[in-house]
C-alpha positions as CSV (number, residue, x, y, z in Angstrom):
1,X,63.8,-138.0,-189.3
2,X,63.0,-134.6,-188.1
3,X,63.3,-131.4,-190.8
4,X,66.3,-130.3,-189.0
5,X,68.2,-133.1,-188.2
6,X,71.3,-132.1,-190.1
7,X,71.2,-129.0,-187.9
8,X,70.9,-131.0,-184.6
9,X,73.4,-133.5,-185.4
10,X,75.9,-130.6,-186.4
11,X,75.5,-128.5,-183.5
12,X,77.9,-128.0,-181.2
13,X,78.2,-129.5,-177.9
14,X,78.2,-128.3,-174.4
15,X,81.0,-128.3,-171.7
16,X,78.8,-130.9,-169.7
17,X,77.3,-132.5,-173.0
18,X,81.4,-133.4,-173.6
19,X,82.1,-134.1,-170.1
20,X,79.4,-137.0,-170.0
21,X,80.6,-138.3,-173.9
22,X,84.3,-138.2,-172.3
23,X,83.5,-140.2,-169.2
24,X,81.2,-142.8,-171.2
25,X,84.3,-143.7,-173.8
26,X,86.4,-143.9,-171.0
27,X,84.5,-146.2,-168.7
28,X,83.0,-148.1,-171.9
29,X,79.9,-147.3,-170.1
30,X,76.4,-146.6,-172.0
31,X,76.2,-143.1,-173.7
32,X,72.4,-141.3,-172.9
33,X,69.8,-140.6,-170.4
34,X,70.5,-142.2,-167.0
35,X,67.9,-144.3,-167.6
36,X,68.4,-145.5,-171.3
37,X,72.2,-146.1,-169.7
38,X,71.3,-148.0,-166.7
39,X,68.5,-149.9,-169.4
40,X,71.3,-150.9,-171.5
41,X,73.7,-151.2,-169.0
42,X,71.4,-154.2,-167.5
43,X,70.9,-155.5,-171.2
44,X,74.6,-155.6,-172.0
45,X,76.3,-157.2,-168.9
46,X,77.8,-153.4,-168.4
47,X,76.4,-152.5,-164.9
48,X,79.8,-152.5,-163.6
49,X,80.6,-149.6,-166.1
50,X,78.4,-147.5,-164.2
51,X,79.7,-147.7,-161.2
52,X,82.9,-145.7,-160.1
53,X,85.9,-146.9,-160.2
54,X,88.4,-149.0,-157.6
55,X,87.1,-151.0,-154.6
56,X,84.4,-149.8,-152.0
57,X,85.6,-148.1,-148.8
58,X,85.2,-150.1,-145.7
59,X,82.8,-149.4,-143.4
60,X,83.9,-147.7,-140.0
61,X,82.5,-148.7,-137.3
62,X,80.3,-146.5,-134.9
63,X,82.4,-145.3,-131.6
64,X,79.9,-145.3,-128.7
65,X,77.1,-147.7,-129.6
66,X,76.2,-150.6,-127.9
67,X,74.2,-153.6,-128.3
């Protein structure tokens, strides 16, 4: 462990640091990089987590095209 772990592991956290804890423990998603979550994500069956929430919008249809 690094010489000033007790430090690190003490220090307080930022606004966005707490935002991103917040929204993992809510959406029981991964808690990291975007890549160690999408890593474990994959691993764990969790992929939905990452994903927001409710169904996809439709898709509208283009006015004007043809073909």
């Amino acid at each position: 462990m690094p010489d000033d772990w007790v430090e690190h592991v003490n220090r307080p956290q930022t606004e966005a640091e707490l935002e991103a804890l917040r929204r993992s423990v809510q959406r029981s998603c991964p808690f990291g990089s975007a890549l160690w979550q999408k890593q474990m994500a994959a691993r764990l069956g969790l992929a939905h987590t990452l994903r927001p929430p409710g169904r996809p919008k439709k898709a509208v249809a283009q006015k004007g095209l043809t073909g």
